[in-house]
Kinemage of the C-alpha trace (Angstrom):
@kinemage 1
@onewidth
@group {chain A} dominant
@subgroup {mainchain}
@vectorlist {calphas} color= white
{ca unk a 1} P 0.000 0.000 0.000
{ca unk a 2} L 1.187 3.651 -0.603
{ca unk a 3} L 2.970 5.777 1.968
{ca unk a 4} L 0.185 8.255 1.448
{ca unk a 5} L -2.425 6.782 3.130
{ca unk a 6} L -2.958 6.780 6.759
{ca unk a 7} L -3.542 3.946 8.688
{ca unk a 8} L -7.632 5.108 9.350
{ca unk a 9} L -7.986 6.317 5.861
{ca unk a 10} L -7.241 2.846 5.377
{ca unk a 11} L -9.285 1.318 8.055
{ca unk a 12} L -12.204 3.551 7.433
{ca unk a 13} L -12.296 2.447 3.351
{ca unk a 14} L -11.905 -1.799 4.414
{ca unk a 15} L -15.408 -3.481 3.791
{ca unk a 16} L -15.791 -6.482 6.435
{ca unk a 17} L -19.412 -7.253 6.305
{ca unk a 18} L -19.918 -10.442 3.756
{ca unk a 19} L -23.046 -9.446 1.684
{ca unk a 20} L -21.226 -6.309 0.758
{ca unk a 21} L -17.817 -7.859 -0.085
{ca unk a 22} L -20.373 -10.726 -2.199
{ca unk a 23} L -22.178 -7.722 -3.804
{ca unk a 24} L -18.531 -6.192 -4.852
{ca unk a 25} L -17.350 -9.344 -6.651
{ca unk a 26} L -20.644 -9.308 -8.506
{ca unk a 27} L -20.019 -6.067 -9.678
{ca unk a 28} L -16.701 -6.618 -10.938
{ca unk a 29} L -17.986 -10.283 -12.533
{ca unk a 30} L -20.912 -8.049 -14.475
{ca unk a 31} L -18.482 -5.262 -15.440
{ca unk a 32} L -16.033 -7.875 -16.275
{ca unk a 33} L -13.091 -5.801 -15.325
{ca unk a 34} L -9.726 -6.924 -15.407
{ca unk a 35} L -7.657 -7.496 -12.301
{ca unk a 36} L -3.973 -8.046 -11.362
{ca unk a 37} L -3.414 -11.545 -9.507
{ca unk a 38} L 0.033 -10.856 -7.568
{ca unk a 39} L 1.729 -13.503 -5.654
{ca unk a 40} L 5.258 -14.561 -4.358
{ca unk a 41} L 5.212 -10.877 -2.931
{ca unk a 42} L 4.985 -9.301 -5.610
{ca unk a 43} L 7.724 -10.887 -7.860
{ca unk a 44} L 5.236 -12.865 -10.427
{ca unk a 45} L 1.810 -11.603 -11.293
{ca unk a 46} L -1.227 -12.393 -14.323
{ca unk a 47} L -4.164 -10.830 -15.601
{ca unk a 48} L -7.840 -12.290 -15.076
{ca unk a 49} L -11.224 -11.845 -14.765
{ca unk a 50} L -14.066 -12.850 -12.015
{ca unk a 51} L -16.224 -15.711 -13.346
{ca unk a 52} L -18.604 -16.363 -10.675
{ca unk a 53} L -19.209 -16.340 -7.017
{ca unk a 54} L -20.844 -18.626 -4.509
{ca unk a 55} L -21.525 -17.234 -1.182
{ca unk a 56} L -23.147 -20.766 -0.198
{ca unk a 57} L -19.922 -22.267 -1.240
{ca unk a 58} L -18.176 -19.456 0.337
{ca unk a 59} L -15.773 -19.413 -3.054
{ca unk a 60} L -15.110 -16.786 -6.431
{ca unk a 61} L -14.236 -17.680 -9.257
{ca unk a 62} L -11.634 -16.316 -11.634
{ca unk a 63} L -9.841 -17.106 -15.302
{ca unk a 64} L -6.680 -18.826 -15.527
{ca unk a 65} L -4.084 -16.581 -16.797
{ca unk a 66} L -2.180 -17.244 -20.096
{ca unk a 67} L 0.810 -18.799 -19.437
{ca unk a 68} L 0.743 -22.530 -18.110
{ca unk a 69} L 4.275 -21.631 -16.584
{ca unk a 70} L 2.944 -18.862 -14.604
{ca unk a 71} L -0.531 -21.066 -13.610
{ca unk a 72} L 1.570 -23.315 -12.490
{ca unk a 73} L 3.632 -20.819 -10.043
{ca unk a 74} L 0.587 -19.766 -8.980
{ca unk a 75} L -1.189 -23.143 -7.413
{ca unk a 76} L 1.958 -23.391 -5.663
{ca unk a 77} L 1.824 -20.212 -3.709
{ca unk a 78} L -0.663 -20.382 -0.523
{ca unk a 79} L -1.635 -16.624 -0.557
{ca unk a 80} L -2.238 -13.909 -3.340
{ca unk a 81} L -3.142 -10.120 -4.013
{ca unk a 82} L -6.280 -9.135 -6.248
{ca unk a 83} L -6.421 -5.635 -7.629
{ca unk a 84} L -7.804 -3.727 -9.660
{ca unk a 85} L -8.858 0.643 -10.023
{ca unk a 86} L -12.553 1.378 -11.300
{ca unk a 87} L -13.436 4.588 -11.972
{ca unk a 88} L -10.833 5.815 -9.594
{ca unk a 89} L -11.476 3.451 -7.043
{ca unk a 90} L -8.882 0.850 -6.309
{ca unk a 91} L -10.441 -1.897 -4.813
{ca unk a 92} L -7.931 -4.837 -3.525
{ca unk a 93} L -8.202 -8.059 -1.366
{ca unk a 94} L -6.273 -11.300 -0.413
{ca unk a 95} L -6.854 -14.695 -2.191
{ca unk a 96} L -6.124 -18.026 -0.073
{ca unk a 97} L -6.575 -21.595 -0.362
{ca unk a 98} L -6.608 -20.828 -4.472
{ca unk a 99} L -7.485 -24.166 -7.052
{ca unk a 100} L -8.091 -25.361 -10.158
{ca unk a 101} L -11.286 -26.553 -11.177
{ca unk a 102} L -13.808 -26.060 -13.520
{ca unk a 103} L -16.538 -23.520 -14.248
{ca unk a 104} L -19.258 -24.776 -16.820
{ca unk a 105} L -16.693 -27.202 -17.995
{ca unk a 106} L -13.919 -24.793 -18.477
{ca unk a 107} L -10.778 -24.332 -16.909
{ca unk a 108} L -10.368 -21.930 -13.646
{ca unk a 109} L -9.300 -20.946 -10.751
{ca unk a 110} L -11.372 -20.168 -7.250
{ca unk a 111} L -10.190 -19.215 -3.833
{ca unk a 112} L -12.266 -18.213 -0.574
{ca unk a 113} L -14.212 -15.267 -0.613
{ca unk a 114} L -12.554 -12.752 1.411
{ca unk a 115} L -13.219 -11.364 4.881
{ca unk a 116} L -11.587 -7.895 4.497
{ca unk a 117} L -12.381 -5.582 0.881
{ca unk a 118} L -10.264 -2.173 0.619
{ca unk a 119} L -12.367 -0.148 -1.608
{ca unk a 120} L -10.374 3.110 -1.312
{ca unk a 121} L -11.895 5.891 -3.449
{ca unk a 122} L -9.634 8.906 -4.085
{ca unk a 123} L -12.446 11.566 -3.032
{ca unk a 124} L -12.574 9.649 0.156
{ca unk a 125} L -9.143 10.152 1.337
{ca unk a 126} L -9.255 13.757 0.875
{ca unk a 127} L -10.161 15.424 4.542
{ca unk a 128} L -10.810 18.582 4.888
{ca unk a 129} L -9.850 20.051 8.534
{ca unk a 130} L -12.753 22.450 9.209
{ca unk a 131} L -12.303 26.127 11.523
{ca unk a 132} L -12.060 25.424 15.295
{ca unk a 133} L -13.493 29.016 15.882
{ca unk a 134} L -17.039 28.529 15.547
{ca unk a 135} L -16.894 25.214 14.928
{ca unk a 136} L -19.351 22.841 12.328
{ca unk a 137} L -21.156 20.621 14.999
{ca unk a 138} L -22.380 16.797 14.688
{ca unk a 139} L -25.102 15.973 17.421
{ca unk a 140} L -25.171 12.852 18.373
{ca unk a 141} L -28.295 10.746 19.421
{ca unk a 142} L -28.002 7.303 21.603
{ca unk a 143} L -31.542 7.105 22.446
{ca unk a 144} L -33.672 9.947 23.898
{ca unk a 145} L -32.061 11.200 26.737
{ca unk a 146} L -28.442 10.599 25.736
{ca unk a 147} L -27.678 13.231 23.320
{ca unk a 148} L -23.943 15.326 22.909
{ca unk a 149} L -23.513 18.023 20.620
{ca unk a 150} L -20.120 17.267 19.375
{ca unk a 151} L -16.978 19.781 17.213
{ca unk a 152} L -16.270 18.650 13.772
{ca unk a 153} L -12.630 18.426 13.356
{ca unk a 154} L -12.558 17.323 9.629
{ca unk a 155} L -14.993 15.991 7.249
{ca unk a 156} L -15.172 13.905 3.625
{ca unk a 157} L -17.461 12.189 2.109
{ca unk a 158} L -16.069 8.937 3.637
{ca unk a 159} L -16.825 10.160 7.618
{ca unk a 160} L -16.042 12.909 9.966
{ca unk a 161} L -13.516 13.616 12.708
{ca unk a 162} L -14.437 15.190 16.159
{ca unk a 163} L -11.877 16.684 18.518
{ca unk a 164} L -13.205 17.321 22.024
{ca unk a 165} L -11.733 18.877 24.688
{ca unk a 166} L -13.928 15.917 27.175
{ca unk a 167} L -13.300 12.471 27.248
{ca unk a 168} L -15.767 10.602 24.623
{ca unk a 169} L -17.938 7.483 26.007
{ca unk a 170} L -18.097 5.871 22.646
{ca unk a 171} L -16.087 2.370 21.735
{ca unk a 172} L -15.053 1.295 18.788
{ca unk a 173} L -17.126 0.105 15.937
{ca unk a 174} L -20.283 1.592 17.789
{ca unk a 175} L -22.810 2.558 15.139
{ca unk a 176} L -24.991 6.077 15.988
{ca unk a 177} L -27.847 6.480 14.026
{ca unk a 178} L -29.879 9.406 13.576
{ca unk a 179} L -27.273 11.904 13.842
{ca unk a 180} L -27.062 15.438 12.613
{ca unk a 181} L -24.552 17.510 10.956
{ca unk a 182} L -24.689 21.149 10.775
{ca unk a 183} L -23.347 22.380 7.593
{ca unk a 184} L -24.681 25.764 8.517
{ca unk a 185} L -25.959 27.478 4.974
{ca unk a 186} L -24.435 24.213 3.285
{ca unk a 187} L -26.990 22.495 5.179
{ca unk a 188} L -28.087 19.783 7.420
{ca unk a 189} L -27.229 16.171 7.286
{ca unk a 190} L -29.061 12.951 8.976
{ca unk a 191} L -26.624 9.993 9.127
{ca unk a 192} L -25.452 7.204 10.386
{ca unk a 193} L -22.228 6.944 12.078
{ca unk a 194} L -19.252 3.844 12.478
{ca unk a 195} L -17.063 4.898 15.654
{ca unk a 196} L -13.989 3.795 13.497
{ca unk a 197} L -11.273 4.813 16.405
{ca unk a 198} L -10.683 7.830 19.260
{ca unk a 199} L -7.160 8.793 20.131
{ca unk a 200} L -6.327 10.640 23.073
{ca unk a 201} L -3.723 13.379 21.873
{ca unk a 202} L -2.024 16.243 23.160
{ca unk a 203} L -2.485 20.042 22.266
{ca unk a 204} L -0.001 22.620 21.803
{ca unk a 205} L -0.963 23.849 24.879
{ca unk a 206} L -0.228 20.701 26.483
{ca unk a 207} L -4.175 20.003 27.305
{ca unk a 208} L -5.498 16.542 26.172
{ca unk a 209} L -7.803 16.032 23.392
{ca unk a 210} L -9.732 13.077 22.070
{ca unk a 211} L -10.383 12.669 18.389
{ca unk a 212} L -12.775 10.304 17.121
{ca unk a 213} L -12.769 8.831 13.467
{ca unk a 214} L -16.025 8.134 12.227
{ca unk a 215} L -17.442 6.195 9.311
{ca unk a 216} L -20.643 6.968 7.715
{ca unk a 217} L -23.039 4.012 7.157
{ca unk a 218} L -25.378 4.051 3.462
{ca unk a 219} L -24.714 8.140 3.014
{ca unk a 220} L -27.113 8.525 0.306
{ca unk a 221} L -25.379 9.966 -3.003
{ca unk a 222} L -27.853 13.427 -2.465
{ca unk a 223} L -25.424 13.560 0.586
{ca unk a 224} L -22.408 12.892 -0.631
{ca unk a 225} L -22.980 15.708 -3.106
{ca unk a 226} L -23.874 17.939 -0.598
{ca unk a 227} L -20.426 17.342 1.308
{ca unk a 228} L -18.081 17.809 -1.905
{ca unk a 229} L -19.976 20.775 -2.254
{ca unk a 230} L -19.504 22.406 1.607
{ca unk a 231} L -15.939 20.989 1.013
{ca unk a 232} L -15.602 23.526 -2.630
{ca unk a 233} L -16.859 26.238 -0.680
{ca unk a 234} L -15.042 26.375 2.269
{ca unk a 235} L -11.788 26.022 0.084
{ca unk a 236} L -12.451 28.932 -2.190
{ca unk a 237} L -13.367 30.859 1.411
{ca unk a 238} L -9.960 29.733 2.247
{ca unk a 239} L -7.890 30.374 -1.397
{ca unk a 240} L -10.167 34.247 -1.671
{ca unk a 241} L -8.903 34.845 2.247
{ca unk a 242} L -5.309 34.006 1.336
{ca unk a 243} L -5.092 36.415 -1.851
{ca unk a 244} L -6.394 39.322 0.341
């Protein structure tokens, strides 16, 4: 993976939950995009295509590449690397226990379905870190009377950050539904939220602060245009402040 991404941009863009990891290979099988198979770390590698996938069989199904010398390699080695970019997204996961067999009486390949998927879309990893004066707010409902009306510290179209200057009760992987974003004039947002991580950290002023990665849950594409849009205008606030 590249230097460039952080360890929760990471985290925050890895699919665990099965039916969505099942519903990715389909998509790539009905696309029928092409994706790198890399294995002995990197030092041999082929081109292939999904076939088929079989969540009851708990198996994909993928083409045989082109050279018998390279197939060959391949059923030898006990893990591999699939990737592959569409439309900007790279989306890559591991291959194990991989075989030969047969698919409608042809020749091919199938290894377990994976338990992790990084799906790691480029507008995702861009944060923007939002004005602590006046501070954006996220208010966050657990049930009616448990409610905190949290500072956004950053915010993408993959999740938000929150930096508070009081220890957060949340854990990790916690989902919070029904919360609200104030965009101000950009507007308000309903979502649900994946508590991803919280770090305790230090300020320059040596007080401690607690930032907390979230993940949002089925944003609705209305949303995410909404964000990019907030995002575009608080940047050109920025870039017309900076010119004088």
């Amino acid at each position: 993976m590249e230097n460039n991404y952080s360890d929760e941009e990471i985290e925050r863009c890895t699919l665990t939950n099965p039916h969505e990891i099942v519903f990715q290979l389909k998509s790539l099988i009905k696309r029928g995009d092409r994706v790198s198979v890399i294995f002995q770390e990197g030092r041999q590698s082929f081109l292939s295509v999904l076939l088929d996938v079989s969540a009851a069989e708990g198996l994909f199904y993928f083409d045989i590449g082109g050279s018998n010398e390279i197939n060959q390699a391949f059923l030898k080695t006990e893990n591999c690397t699939f990737t592959t970019f569409v439309e900007g997204i790279r989306i890559q996961f591991a291959g194990k226990q991989c075989r030969e067999t047969k698919l409608h009486g042809e020749p091919a390949f199938s290894a377990q379905i994976p338990r992790s998927m990084l799906r790691l879309q480029r507008r995702e990893v861009f944060r923007l870190q939002l004005p602590s004066t006046k501070p954006f707010t996220c208010r966050v409902r657990r049930g009616s009377p448990q409610e905190a009306l949290l500072p956004l510290h950053d915010i993408s179209v993959g999740g938000v950050g929150i930096l508070s200057t009081t220890p957060l009760d949340y854990s990790q992987l916690e989902r919070l539904d029904n919360c609200w974003i104030d965009l101000r004039e950009s507007g308000m947002i309903n979502a649900a939220l994946e508590v991803r991580y919280i770090n305790a950290m230090e300020s320059r002023t040596g007080k401690t602060l607690w930032h907390m990665g979230c993940k949002f849950v089925d944003l609705p594409p209305s949303d995410e245009t909404l964000i990019q849009r907030f995002m575009a205008r608080i940047e050109a606030e920025r870039r017309a402040l900076a010119s004088g």
